[in-house]
C-alpha positions in Angstrom: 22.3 -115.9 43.4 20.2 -117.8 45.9 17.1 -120.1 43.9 13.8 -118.5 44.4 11.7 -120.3 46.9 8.5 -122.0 45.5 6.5 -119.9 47.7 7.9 -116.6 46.9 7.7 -117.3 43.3 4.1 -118.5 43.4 3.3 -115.2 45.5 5.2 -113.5 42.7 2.8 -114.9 40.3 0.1 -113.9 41.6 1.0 -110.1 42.4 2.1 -109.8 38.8 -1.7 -111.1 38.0 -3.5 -108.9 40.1 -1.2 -105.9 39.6 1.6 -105.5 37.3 2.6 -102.2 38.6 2.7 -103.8 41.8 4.4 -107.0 40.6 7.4 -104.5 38.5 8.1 -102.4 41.7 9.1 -105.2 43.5 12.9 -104.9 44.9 15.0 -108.6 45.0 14.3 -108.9 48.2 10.6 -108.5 47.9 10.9 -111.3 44.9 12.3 -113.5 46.8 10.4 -113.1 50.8 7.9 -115.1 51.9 6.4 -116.0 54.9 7.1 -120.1 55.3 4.5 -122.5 55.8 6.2 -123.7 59.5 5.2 -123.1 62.9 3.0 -119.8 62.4 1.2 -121.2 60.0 1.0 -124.4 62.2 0.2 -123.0 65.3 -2.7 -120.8 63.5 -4.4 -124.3 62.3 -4.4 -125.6 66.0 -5.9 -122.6 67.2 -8.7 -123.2 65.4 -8.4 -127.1 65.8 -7.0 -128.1 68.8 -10.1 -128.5 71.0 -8.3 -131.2 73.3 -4.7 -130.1 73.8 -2.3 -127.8 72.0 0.8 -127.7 72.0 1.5 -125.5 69.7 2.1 -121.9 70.8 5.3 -120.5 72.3 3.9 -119.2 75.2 3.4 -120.7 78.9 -0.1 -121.3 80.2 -1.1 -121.0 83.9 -3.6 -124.0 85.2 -3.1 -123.1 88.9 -6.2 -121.4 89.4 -8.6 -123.8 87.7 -8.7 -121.8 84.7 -6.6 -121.8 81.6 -4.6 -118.2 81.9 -1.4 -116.9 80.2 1.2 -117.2 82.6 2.3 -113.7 83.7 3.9 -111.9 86.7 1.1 -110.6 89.1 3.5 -107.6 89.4 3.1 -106.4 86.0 -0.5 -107.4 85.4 -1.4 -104.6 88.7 -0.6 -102.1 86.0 -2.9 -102.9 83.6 -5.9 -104.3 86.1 -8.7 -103.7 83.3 -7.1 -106.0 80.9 -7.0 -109.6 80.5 -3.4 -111.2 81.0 -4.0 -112.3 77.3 -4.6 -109.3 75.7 -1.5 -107.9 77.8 1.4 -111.0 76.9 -0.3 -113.0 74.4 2.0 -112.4 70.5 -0.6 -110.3 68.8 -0.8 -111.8 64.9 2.3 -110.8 62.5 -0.2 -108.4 60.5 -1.7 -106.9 63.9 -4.4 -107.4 66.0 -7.7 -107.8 63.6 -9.9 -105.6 65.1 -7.4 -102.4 65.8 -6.9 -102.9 61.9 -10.5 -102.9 61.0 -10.5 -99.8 63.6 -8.3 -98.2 62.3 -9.7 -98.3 58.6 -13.1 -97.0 59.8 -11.1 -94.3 61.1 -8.9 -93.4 57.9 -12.6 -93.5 55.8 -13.9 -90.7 58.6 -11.2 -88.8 58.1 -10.9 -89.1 54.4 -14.2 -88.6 52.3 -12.9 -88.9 49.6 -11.6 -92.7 50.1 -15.8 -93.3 50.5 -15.7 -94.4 46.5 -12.2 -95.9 47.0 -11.1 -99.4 46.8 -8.0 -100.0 49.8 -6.8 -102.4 51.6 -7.0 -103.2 55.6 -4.2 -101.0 57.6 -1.3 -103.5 58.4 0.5 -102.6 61.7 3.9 -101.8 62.4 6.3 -101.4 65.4 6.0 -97.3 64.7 6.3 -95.5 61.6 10.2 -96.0 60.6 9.4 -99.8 60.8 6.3 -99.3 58.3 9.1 -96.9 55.8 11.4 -100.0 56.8 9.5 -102.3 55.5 8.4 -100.5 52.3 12.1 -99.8 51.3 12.9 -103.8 51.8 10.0 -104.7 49.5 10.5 -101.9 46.6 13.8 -100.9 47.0 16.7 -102.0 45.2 19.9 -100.1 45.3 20.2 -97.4 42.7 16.5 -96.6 42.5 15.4 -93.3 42.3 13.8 -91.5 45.3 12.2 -88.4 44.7 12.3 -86.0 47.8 11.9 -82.7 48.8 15.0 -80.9 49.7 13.8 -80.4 53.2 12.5 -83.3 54.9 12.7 -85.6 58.0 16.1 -86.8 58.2 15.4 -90.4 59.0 13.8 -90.7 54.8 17.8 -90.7 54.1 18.7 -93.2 56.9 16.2 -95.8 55.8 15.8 -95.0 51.7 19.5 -93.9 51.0 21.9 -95.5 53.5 20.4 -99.0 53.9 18.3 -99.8 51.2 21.0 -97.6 48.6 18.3 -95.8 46.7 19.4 -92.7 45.2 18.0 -89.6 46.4 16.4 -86.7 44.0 15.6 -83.5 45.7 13.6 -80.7 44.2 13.1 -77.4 46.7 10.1 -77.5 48.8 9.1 -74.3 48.4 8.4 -72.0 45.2 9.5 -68.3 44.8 5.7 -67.4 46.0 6.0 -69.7 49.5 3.7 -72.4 48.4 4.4 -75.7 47.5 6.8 -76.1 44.8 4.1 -78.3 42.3 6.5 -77.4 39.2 10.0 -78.2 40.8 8.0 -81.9 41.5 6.8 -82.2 38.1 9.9 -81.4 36.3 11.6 -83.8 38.8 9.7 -86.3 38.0 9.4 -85.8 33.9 13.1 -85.2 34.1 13.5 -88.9 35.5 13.8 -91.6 32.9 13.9 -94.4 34.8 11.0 -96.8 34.0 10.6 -97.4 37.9 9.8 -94.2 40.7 9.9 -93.8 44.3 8.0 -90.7 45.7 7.5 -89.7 49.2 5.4 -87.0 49.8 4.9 -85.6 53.7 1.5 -83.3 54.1 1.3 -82.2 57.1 5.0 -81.5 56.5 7.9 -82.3 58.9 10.2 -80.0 59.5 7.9 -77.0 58.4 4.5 -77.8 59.3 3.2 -76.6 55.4 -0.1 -78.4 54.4 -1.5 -78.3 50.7 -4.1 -76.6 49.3 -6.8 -78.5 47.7 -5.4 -76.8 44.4 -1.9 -78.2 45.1 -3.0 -81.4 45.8 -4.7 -82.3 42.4 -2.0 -80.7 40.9 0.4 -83.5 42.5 -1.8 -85.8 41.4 -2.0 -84.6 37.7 2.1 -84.4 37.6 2.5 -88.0 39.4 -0.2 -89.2 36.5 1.2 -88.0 33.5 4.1 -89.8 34.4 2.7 -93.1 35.0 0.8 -92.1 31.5 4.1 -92.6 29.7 4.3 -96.5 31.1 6.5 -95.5 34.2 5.8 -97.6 37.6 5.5 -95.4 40.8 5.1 -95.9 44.2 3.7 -93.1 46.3 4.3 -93.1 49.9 2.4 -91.2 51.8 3.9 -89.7 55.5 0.6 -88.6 57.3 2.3 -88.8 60.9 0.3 -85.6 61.2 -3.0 -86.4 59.8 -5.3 -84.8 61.5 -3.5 -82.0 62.8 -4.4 -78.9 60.9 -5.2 -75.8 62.1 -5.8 -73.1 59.0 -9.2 -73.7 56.9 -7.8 -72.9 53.8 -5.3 -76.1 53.6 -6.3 -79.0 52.5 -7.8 -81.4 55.9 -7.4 -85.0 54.1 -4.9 -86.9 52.9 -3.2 -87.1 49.3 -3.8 -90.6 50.0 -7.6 -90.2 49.3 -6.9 -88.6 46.2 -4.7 -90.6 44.7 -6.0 -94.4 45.4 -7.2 -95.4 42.4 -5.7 -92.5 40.0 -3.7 -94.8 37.1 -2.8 -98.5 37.4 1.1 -97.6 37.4 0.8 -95.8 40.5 0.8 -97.3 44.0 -0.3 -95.3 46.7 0.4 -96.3 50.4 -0.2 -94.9 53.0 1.8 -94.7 56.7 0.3 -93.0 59.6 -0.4 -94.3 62.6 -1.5 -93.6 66.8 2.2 -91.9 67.4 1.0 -88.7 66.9 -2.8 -88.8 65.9 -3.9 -91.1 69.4 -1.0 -89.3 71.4 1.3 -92.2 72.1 4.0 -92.2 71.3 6.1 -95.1 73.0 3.7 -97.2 72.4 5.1 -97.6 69.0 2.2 -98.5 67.0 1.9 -97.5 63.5 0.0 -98.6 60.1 1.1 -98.9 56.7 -2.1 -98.8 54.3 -2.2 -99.6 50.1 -4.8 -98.6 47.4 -5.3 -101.7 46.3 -7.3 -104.4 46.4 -7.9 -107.4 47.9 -6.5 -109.8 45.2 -3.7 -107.8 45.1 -3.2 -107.2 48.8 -3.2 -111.2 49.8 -0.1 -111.9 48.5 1.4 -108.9 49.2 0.3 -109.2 53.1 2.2 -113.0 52.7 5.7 -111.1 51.7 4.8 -108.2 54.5 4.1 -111.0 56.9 8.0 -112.9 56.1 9.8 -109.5 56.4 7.9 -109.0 59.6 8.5 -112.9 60.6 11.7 -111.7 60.0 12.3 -108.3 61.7 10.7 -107.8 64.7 8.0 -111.3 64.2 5.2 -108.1 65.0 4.2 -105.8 67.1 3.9 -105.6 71.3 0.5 -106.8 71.8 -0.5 -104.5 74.9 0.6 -101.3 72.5 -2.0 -102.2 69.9 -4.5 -103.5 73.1 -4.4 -100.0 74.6 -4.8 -98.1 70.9 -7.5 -100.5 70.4 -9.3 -100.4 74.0 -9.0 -96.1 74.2 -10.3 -95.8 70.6 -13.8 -97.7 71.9 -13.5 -96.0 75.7 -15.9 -93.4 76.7 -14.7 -89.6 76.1 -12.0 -90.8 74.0 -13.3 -88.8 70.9 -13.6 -85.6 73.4 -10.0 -86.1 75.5 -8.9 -86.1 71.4 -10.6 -82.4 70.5 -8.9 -81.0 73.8 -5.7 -82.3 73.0 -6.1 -81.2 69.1 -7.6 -77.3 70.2 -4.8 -77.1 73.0 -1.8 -77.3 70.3 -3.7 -75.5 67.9 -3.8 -72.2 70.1 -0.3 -72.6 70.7 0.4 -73.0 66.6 -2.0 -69.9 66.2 0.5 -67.8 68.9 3.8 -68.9 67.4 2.8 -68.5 64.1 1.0 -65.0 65.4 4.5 -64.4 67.3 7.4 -65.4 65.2 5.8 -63.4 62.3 5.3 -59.8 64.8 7.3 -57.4 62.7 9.7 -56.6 65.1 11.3 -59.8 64.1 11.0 -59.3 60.0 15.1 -58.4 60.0 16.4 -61.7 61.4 14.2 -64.0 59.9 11.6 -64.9 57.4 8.7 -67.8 58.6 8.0 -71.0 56.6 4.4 -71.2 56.3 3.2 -73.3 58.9 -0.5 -75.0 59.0 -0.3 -78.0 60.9 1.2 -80.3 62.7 4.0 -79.2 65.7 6.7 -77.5 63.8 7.4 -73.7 62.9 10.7 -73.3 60.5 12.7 -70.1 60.9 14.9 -68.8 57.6 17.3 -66.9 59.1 18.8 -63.7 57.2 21.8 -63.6 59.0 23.9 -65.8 61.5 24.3 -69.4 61.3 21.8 -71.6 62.7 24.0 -74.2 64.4 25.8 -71.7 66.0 22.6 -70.0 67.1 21.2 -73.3 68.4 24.2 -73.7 70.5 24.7 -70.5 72.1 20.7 -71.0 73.4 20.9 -74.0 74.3 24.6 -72.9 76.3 23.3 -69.1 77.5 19.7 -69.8 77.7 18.5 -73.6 78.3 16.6 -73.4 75.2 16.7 -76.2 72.8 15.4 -76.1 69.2 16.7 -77.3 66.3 19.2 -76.6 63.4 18.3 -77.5 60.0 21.1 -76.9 57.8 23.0 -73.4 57.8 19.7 -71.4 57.9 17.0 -72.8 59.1 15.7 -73.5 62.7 12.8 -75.6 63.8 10.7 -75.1 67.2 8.4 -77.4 68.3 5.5 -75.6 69.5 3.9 -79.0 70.5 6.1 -78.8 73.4 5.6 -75.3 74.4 3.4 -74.0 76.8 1.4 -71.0 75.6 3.1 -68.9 78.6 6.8 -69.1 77.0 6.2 -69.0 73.4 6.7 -65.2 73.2 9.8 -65.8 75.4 11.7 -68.3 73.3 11.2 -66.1 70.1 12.3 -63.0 71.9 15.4 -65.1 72.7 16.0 -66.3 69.6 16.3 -63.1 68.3 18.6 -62.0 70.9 21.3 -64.9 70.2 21.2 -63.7 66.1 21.1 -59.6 67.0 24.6 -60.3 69.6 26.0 -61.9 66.2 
């Protein structure tokens, strides 16, 4: 076994200090990263330093013009006219660019009442959301820790948690016999586990169904995840809110479980990952945040073990992503192009749901309930699902997706309101020909 680096041990030190929950969830590999005291660290002193010359940065600087400028190709910058040539190819810092993270918290505090009385830290951004859950299972995750999951859930959890980091995965079923979230299968799950370390990842808006919790259900979660850490056991709570924001029935719950559970029991460590993929519309762009409930003595040398796995992944995220989030999020009608975009997929979630539920439609299926986000799941009472994705996809041009043997998920957030009724109508078709 490789000695532990001065530096990472110093940082362990000090996480074990400031939180011991923090400091006994820790995988090997977080134990042991760091981010080195080299160039970065280097090139950030001569930034602030260097009044004469520096020669620091690995970048090339322009001097043609009589003006220091990034050096850049003229035929990229015409895309982009509004925004200065550093702000477009300069490396953005490893943590993200300062201001789109204090952004970004004001927004999760608008959004969130009930983080008003919370201590959390400042977002750090990631290279989309799979790089944030990336990131998390290289700092918590050794192999053979338990991951508590619901039996139906985003299929990249698996590929991240299970197959790389080796984490073993505990499901309990989503749904209870009365079509609301399962609270009891989750607490038992979690009572039922004796290991003195937990990994839970809870997904509200949920993907592939589109359920959101009740107020009720969320403080129930809570309690159960509690009680737990009450009998000494360490959690970490990740929180998926890729669909923050998007809910469209008033009798869910419209905030995060993050909110509620910041602060709850010093075992439990809540984090939060959202980010602009789906709440700012931008997908590509690939910019994401990954958000802890703790504070800030705490959080420094956590952010100096996030900053070496980043130095060491992907050394941060593309600078014009996080200058366009940043620059829209401050540009007039930004908060009214947002409601238009938010009211134009919930009418089309009000129709499907309105649709796929019509009772002409009761014998080949029954409907997840759906609140939020892009998704409506099908249970199909007959037929296999693969088989009935295949033959619309092949007869019809239609393409959803096959979850499993029995479910099928459409994504409404892609459907115009004009062919909902259509695709439906269809799907019912394929599973009456048999």
């Amino acid at each position: 076994m490789q000695d532990l680096n001065p530096l990472a041990a110093d940082l362990n030190e000090q996480i074990r200090s400031a939180s011991p929950a923090v400091g006994g969830l820790l995988s090997e590999l977080g134990k042991r990263i760091y981010l080195p005291k080299g160039i970065l660290s280097q090139t950030t002193e001569a930034n602030a330093q260097a009044h004469q010359f520096n020669a620091t940065r690995a970048i090339a600087l322009d001097f043609s013009a009589g003006t220091t400028d990034i050096m850049h190709l003229p035929v990229s910058q015409k895309l982009v006219p509004e925004l200065t040539p550093e702000r477009v190819y300069g490396y953005a810092p490893v943590l993200g660019q300062q201001a789109l993270r204090e952004a970004w918290k004001t927004h999760i505090l608008r959004e969130n009442p009930l983080l008003s009385q919370k201590t959390f830290s400042l977002p750090i951004v990631t290279s989309g959301m799979t790089h944030g859950f990336s990131l998390l299972a290289e700092l918590f995750v050794d192999s053979g820790d338990l991951l508590i999951l619901p039996d139906q859930m985003w299929g990249n959890y698996r590929l991240i948690f299970q197959t790389k980091a080796g984490a073993d995965i505990q499901t309990y079923p989503f749904f209870n016999a009365a079509s609301g979230f399962n609270v009891h299968g989750f607490r038992q799950t979690l009572t039922e586990a004796t290991d003195e370390k937990l990994i839970v990842l809870l997904n509200f808006p949920h993907n592939p169904t589109g359920y959101a919790v009740t107020d009720t259900e969320a403080q129930q979660i809570v309690d159960a995840i509690v009680a737990r850490a009450e009998t000494g056991c360490r959690i970490l709570v990740m929180i998926d809110d890729a669909y923050a924001g998007l809910w469209y029935d008033e009798t869910v719950m419209h905030e995060s479980l993050f909110g509620s559970l910041a602060g709850c029991h010093p075992n439990v460590v809540p984090v939060k990952i959202d980010g602009a993929t789906k709440e700012e519309y931008a997908w590509g762009l690939r910019v994401a945040f990954v958000t802890f409930g703790l504070d800030a003595t705490a959080m420094q040398p956590l952010e100096q073990k996030l900053s070496g796995l980043i130095r060491a992944n992907t050394s941060g995220t593309s600078q014009v992503s996080q200058t366009l989030i940043r620059t829209a999020m401050q540009a007039q009608g930004y908060a009214e192009q947002k409601q238009h975009n938010y009211e134009t997929l919930k009418a089309r979630a009000l129709k499907v749901n309105t649709i796929a539920s019509d009772e002409q439609y009761t014998r080949y299926w029954d409907v997840y309930p759906s609140h939020a986000g892009y998704f409506v799941c099908l249970h199909l009472k007959s037929g296999n699902a693969e088989t009935v994705r295949q033959r619309l996809l092949a007869e019809h041009g239609i393409g959803i997706i096959a979850l499993g043997e029995t479910a099928l998920r459409v994504a409404y957030s892609c459907l115009d309101e004009s062919g909902i009724e259509a695709v439906f109508a269809e799907i019912a078709r394929v599973i009456e020909k048999g």
